[in-house]
N, C-alpha and C positions, 0 to 999 in steps of 0.2 A: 650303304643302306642308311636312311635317315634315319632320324629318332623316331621319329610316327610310322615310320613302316617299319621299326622293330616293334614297335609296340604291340602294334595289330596280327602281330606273330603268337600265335599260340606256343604257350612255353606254360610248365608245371607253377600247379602254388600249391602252401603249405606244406601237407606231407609229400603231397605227390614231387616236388624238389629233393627232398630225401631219395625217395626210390628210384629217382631219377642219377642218381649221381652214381660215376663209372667208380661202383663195389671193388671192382680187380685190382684198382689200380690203391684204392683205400686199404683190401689189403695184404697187399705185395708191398706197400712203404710199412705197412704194421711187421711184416714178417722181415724185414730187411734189419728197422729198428731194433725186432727182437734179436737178430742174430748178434746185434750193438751190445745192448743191453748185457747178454751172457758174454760177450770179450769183454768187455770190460769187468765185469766181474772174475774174469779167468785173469787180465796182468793186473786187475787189485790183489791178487793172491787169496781171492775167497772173501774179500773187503766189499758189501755191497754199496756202504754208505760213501766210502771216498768217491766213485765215479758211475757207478753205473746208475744209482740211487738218484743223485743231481740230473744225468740224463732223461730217465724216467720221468721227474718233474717235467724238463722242458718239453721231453715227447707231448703229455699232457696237455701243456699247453698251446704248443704248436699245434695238435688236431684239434682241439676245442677254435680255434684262431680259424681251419683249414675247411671247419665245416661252416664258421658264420662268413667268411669271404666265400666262401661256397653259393650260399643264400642268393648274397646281394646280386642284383643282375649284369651281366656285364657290360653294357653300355657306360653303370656307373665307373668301372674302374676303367675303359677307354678314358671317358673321361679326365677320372683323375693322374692319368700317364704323366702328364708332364710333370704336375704340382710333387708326384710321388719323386720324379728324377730329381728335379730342386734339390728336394728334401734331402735325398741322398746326395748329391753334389755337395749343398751345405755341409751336409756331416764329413762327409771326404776333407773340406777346408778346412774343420774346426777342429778335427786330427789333427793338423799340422800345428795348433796353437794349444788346446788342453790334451789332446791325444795319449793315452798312457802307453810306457813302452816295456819292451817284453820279449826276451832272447832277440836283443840287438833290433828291433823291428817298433816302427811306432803306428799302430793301425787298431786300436781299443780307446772309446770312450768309456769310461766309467760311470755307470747307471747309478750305483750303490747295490742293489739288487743281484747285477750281471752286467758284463763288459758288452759294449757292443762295436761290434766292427762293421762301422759303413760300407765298403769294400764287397761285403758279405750281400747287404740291401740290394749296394749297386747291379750287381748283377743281374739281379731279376727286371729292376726297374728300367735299365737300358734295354732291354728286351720290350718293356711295357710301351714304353715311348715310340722306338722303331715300330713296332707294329702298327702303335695308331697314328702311326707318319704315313707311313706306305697304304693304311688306311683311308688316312684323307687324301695324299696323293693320286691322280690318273693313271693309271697303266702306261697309258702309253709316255711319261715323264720320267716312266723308273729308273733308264738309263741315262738321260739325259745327264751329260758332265756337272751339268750347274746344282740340282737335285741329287746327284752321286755324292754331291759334296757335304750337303749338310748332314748325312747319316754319319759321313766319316770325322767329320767333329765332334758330334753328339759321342763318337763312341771314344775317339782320342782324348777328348778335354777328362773322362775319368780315371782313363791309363797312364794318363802323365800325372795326374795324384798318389794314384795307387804306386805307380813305380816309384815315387818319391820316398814311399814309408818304409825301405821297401818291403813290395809284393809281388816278383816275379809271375808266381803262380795265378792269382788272380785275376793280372792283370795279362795274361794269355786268353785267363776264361772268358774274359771281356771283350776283346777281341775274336775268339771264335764263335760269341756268343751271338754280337751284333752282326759279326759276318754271315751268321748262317742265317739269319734275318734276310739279309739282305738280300743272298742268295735265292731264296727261297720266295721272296717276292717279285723276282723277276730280273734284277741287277745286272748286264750281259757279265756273259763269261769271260767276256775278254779283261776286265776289269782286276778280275781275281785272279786271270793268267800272266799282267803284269805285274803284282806285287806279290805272286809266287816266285815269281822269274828273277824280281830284282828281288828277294830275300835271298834263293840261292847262291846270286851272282855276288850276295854280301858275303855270304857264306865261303863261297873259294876265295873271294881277295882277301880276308882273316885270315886264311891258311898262308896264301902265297905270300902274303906279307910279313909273315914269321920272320926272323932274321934281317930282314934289309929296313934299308932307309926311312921306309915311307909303311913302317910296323905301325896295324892301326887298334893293335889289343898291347895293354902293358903287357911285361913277364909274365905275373902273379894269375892276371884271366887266361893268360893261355896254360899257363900250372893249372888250373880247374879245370881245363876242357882237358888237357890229358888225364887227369883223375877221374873224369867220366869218363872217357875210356877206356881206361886202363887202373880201376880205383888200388888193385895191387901197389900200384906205385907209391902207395902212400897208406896203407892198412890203419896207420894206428892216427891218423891225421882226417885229413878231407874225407881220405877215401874209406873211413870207418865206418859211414852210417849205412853205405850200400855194400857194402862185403859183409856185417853182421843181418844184414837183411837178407840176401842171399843166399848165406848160411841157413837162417831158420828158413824161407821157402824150401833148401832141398833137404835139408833133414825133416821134414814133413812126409815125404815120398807121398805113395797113391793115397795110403788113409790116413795118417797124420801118426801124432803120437800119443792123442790122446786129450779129451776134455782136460785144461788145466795141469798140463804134462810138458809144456813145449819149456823148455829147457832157455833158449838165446830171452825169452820173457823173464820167467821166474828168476834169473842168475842177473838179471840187468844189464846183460851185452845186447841188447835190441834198443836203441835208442826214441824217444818219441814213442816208446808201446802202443800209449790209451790215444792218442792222435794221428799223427800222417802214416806211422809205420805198423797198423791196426791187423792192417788187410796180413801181413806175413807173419801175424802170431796165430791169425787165420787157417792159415797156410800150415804152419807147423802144426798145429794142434790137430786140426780135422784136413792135412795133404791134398791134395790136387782135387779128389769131389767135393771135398768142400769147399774150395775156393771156386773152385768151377758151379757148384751150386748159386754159391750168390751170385755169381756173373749172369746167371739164368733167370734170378729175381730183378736184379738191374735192365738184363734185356727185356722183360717180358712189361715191365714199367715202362719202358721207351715206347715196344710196340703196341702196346694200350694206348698212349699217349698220341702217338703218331696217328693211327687207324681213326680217334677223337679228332684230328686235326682235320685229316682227309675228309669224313663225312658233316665236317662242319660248315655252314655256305657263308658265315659271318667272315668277313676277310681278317677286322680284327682278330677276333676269337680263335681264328687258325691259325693264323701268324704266330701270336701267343701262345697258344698249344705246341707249337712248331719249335720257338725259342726258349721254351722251357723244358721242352725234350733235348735239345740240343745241350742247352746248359749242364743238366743232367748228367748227359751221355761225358762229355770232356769234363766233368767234375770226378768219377770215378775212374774215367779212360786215362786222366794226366799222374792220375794217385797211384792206378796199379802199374803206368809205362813206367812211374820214377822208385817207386820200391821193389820193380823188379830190374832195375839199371839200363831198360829201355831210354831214358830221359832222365835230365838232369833233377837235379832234387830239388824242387824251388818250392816246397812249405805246400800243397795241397791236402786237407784231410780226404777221408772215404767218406759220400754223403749217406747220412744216418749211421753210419756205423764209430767213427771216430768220436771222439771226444769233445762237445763243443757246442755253448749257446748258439751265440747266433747265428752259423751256418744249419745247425737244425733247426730251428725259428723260423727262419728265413725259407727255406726249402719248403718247410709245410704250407707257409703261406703262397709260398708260388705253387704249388699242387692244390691248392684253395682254388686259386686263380685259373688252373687248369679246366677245375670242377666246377666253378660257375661260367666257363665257356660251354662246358659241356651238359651243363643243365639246361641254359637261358640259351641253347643255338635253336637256331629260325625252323621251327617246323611247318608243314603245309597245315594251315585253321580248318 
């Protein structure tokens, strides 16, 4: 769709933008936030000001941020896709030279204000870019080898940043985030059946080359990969952060133990409380319906989100809607597989609920960006 035929599309002004904007999904991230808000003030031990107080702030701010990127229309931010990726690419290199570092990890600029973590940006913005690729690209080009290629740099050249600092975790998210893009625009299947195929295939020759010659993991990583699966092996070492986390999940049982009760918190054997390990003081406090409960807010935020994408006819704007549900979905999905010992522990918080500027920042603004696709989509004049 050009510029002058989005134009001439009838789409809301002034208030009517307002009432125009998907309410549910505004607030299902409010009630998400709030469940944040009260864990964190359950492992400050009753302390509002250390963490839950600072979060409050940023909530603030990120919805104030989430309703003016809301406003603006979205052709402008197709637009600004690329310049926005730069900018986070920039900040990605500039880690590597003033970057502050922080439990072994060097992935925070320092604002003075608040740290930020490019990494956090990236995310969104490699989603922003892909879309209004596949946007300007033809259909029928999607699969074409030569066109396959340039998404797959777009999305490599941040992963080889981010793994540098490192950032396992994020830079998975990166990777499933541009892939669901990509998917979802059309990309054939066979594409993603062979770099499922040869990841497998990477996966048995690790195994099989355990002991012989041609061993392609030192000792020490395949000592981690038995500690995930077997973290017994090693309780008071590696394998300490997922065995006290597992502890508080099932001493929670059906109904927990109680508001500001959970015990592996309050004693300080639950390691990372207020950030990646949020979700199983969760878990212990208010047991299995309340964990189960937020997974219900988190779903019900996807399929809001998703249902916005479907009825959207903007290719951008759906694409968008598309990769920021996706992001979503693997930003909570990689947090609860690794603190319930599903998957290995590679640093992911729980979005809005953990501890933490710029992944809440950032998130609001990409739910911004959700909601001025969903205001500013092409209805019949």
């Amino acid at each position: 769709m050009s510029y002058l035929e989005y134009r001439l599309q009838t789409v809301p002004t002034g208030l009517g933008k307002l009432l125009a904007l998907n309410w549910a999904v505004i607030l299902l991230v409010c009630a998400v936030s709030a469940v944040g808000f009260m864990m964190l003030y359950s492992v400050a031990g009753g302390d509002l000001s250390r963490w839950a107080q600072p979060q409050m702030q940023r909530f603030a701010m990120g919805l104030t941020a989430m309703f003016i990127i809301a406003m603006v229309p979205i052709w402008f931010w197709r637009n600004m896709s690329a310049m926005a990726y730069l900018l986070a690419l920039a900040l990605l290199v500039l880690v590597e030279f003033v970057g502050v570092t922080g439990m072994g990890a060097q992935r925070w600029i320092d604002l003075g204000f608040m740290r930020l973590q490019p990494s956090e940006l990236m995310k969104i913005t490699v989603v922003m870019l892909l879309a209004a690729y596949y946007d300007w690209l033809p259909i029928e080009k999607t699969s074409h080898p030569l066109w396959v290629l340039v998404p797959v740099f777009l999305i490599l050249l941040p992963v080889m940043l981010v793994l540098r600092q490192p950032d396992l975790g994020t830079s998975i998210l990166l990777l499933a985030g541009g892939g669901t893009i990509m998917f979802i625009a059309g990309v054939h299947w066979a594409y993603f059946a062979t770099v499922i195929g040869s990841g497998v295939g990477l996966i048995v020759a690790v195994f099989q080359s355990r002991g012989t010659a041609w061993q392609l993991l030192e000792d020490y990583q395949y000592r981690r990969i038995d500690t995930f699966l077997d973290p017994s092996q090693d309780p008071l070492g590696a394998g300490y952060h997922i065995t006290q986390a597992k502890i508080a999940l099932g001493s929670g049982g059906w109904t927990g133990r109680g508001f500001m009760e959970g015990t592996q918190s309050r004693l300080n054997f639950l390691p990372e409380k207020h950030t990646d390990f949020i979700f199983t003081t969760l878990a212990e406090e208010f047991g299995f319906i309340g964990a189960f409960s937020l997974l219900i807010l988190y779903a019900l935020i996807i399929g809001f989100c998703v249902t916005s994408a479907l009825s959207n006819k903007d290719r951008f704007a759906s694409l968008l809607t598309f990769g920021i549900a996706a992001t979503f979905f693997f930003f909570f999905a990689v947090n609860m597989a690794m603190v319930m010992g599903l998957a290995p522990v590679v640093g992911v918080p729980l979005p809005l609920v953990s501890y933490g500027g710029s992944a809440m920042l950032v998130l609001l603004c990409a739910f911004g960006l959700m909601q001025s696709a969903h205001v500013h989509r092409p209805r019949q004049g």
